[in-house]
KOLKOLFI-119196 format. One record per residue (C-alpha): residue number from 1; residue in one letter; chain; x, y, z. Coordinates in steps of 0.2 Angstrom, whole numbers, plus 5000, padded with zeros to 4 digits. Layout:
BEGIN
REC pos code unit east north   up
REC NUM    a    A    X     Y    Z
...
//
This chain:
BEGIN
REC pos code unit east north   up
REC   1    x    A 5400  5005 4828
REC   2    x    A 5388  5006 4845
REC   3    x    A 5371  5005 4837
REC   4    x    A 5369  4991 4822
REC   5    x    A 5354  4995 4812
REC   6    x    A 5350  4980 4802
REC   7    x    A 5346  4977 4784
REC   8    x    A 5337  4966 4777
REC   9    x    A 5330  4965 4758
REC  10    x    A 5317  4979 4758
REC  11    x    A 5320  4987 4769
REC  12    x    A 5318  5008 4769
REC  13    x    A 5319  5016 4785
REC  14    x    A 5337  5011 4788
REC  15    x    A 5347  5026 4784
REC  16    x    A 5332  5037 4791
REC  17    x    A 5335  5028 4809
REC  18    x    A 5353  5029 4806
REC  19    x    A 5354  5049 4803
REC  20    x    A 5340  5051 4816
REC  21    x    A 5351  5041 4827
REC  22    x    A 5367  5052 4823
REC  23    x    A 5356  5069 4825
REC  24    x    A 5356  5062 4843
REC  25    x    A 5374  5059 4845
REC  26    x    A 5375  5041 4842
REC  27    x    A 5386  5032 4835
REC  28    x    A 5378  5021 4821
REC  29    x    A 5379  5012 4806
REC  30    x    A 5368  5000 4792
REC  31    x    A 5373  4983 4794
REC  32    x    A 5368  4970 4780
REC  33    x    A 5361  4956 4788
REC  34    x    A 5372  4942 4778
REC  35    x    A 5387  4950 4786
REC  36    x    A 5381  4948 4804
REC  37    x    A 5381  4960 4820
REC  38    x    A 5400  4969 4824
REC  39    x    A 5409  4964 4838
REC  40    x    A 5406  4980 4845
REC  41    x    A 5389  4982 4845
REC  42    x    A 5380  4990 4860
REC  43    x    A 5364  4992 4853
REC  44    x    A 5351  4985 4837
REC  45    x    A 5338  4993 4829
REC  46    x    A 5326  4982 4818
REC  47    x    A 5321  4994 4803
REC  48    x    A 5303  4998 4794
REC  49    x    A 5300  4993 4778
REC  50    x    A 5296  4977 4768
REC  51    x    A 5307  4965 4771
REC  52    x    A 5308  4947 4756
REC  53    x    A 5293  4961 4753
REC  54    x    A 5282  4954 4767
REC  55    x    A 5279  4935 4758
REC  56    x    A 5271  4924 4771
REC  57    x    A 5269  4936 4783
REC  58    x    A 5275  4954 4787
REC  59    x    A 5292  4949 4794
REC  60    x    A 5293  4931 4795
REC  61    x    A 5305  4927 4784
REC  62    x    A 5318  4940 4791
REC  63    x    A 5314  4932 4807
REC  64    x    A 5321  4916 4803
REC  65    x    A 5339  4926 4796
REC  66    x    A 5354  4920 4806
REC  67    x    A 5357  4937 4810
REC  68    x    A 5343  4934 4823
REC  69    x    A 5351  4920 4833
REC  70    x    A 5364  4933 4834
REC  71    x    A 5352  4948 4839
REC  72    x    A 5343  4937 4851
REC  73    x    A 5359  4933 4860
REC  74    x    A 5365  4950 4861
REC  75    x    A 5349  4954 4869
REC  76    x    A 5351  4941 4882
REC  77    x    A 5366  4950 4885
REC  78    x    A 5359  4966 4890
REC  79    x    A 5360  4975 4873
REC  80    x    A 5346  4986 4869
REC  81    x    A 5333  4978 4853
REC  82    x    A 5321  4990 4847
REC  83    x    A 5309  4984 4831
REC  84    x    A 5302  4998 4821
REC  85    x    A 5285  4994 4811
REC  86    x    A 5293  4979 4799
REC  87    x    A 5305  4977 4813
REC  88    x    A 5291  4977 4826
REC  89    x    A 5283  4963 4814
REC  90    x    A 5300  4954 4815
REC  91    x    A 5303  4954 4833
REC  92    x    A 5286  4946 4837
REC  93    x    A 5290  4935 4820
REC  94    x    A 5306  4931 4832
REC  95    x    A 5297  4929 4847
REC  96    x    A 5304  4944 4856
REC  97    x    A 5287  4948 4861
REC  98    x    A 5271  4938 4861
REC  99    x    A 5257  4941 4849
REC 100    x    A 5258  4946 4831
REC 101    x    A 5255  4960 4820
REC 102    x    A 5242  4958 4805
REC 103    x    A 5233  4965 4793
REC 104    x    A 5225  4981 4796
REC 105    x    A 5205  4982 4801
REC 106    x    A 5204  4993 4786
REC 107    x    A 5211  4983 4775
REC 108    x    A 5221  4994 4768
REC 109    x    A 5238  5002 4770
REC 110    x    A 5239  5018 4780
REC 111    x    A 5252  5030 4781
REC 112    x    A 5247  5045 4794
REC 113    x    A 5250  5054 4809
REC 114    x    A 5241  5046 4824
REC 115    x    A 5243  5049 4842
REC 116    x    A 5249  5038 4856
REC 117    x    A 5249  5039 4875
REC 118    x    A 5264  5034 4885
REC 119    x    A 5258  5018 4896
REC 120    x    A 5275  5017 4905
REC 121    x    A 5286  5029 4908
REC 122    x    A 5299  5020 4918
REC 123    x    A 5308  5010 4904
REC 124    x    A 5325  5016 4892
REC 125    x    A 5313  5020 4880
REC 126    x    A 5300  5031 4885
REC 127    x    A 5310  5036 4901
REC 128    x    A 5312  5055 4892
REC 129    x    A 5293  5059 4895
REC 130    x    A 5280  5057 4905
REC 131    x    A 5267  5044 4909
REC 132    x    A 5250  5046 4901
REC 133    x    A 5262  5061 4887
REC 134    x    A 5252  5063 4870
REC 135    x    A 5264  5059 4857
REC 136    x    A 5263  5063 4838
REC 137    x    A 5271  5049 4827
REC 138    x    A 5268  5044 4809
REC 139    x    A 5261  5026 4804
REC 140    x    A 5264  5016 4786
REC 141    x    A 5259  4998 4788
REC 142    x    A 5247  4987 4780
REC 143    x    A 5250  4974 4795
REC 144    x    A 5251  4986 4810
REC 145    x    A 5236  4978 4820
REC 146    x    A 5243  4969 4835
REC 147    x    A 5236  4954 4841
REC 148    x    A 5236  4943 4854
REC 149    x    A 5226  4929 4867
REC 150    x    A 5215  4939 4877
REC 151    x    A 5224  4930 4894
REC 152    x    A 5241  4935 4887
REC 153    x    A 5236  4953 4885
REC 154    x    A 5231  4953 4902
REC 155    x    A 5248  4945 4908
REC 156    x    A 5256  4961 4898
REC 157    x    A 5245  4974 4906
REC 158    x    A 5249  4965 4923
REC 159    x    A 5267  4968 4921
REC 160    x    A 5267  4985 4912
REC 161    x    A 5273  4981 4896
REC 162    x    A 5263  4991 4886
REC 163    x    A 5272  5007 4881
REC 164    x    A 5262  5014 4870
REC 165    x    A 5241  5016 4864
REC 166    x    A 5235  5024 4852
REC 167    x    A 5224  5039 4858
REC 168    x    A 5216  5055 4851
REC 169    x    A 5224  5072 4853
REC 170    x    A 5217  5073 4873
REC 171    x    A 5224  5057 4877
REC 172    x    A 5209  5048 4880
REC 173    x    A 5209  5028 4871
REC 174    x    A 5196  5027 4859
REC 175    x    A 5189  5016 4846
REC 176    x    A 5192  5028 4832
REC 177    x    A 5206  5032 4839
REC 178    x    A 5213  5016 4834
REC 179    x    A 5220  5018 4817
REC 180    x    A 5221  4999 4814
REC 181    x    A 5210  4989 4824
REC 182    x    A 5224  4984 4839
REC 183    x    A 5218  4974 4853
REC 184    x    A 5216  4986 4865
REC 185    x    A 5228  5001 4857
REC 186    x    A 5242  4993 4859
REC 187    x    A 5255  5001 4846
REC 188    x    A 5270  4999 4858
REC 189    x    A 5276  4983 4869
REC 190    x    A 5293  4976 4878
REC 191    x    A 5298  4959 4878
REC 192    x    A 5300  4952 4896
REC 193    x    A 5315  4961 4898
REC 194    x    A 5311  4980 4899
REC 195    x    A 5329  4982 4884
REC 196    x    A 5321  4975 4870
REC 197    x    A 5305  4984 4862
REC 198    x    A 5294  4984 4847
REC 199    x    A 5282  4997 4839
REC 200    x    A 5271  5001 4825
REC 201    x    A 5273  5020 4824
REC 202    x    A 5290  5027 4818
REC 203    x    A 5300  5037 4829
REC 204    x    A 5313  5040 4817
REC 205    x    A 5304  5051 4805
REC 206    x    A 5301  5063 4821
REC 207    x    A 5317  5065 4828
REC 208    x    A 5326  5078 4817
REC 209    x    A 5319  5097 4823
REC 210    x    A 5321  5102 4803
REC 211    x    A 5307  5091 4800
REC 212    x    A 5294  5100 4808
REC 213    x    A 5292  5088 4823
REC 214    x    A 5305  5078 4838
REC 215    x    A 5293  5069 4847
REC 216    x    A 5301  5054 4844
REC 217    x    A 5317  5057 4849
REC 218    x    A 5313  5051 4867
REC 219    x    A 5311  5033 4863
REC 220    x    A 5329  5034 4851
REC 221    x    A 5338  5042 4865
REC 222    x    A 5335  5025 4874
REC 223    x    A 5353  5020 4865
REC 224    x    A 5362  5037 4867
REC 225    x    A 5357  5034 4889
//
């Protein structure tokens, strides 16, 4: 196996990440988090979905799973992490990144189409466009609204770790643009080193052309480069 894509209880976006994976030439596979990461694993993807169905928080109890420890050390290792919607809430659960993800401004759970800006285009996952490309990619949270301390935020914007901001169809950063109420549009961010991500959209569910739309498929090709 190369790419591990973990499972936790509730979660629902693995097999969707493992085929979008596959389209891409990848190889892949679902690992159940009791049994820990394969000795051969090159990369790990932290699905979407609900996982111990978001008690305490969206993706603190995952968080505190042993498979972490071992995710966390194979990230210090150099093996690309990327957390997807209730794997984005995990890794800043896990301290992969800073801030936290809560509930949405609306109060409600969203499932839609939005559209982000690429902020950096010189890391594995956004490498495949350019910087300041409109992407199309489909939300589903309840707690997709990214926050942080105003000083750390600025740290992050310093050292361009910001991939992604939500954005209308131009590209310009807008308020109602904003589909959750993130700090400054944030939907996208790297840990402090540029391998491990996390993000609220879903790339998976735009990678396979039979689906209408691949604009996704740059940030998933991260782990086939």
């Amino acid at each position: 196996m190369t790419v591990a894509v973990v499972q936790f209880g509730g979660s629902n976006c693995d097999r969707d990440t493992v085929q979008a994976l596959e389209s891409l030439g990848v190889d892949a596979g679902l690992v159940w988090h009791e049994d820990g990461l394969p000795g051969d694993t090159d990369g790990v993807v932290l699905p979407g979905g609900f996982s111990y169905g978001d008690y305490l928080r969206a993706g603190a109890m995952a968080a505190r799973s042993p498979v972490m420890e071992e995710v966390r050390a194979a990230a210090e290792d150099g093996v690309p992490v990327l957390g997807v919607c209730n794997g984005a809430q995990i890794g800043c659960e896990a301290s992969f990144v800073p801030g936290a993800f809560t509930t949405n401004a609306s109060a409600r759970f969203q499932c839609e189409r939005v559209h982000v800006r690429v902020e950096n285009a010189d890391t594995p996952w956004t490498r495949a466009y350019d910087e300041g490309e409109v992407l199309e990619l489909p939300i589903a949270h309840g707690e997709g609204r990214f926050e942080v301390d105003d000083d750390r935020l600025a740290d992050l914007e310093d050292e361009n770790r910001v991939l992604f901001r939500y954005c209308d169809a131009s590209g310009e950063v807008t308020d109602d643009a904003n589909p959750n109420g993130s700090k400054h549009n944030v939907a996208g961010l790297t840990g402090d080193r540029e391998h491990v991500a996390v993000m609220m959209p879903h790339p998976e569910r735009v990678t396979l052309p039979d689906v209408g739309a691949t604009d996704g498929r740059g940030v998933l090709a991260a782990f086939a480069d």
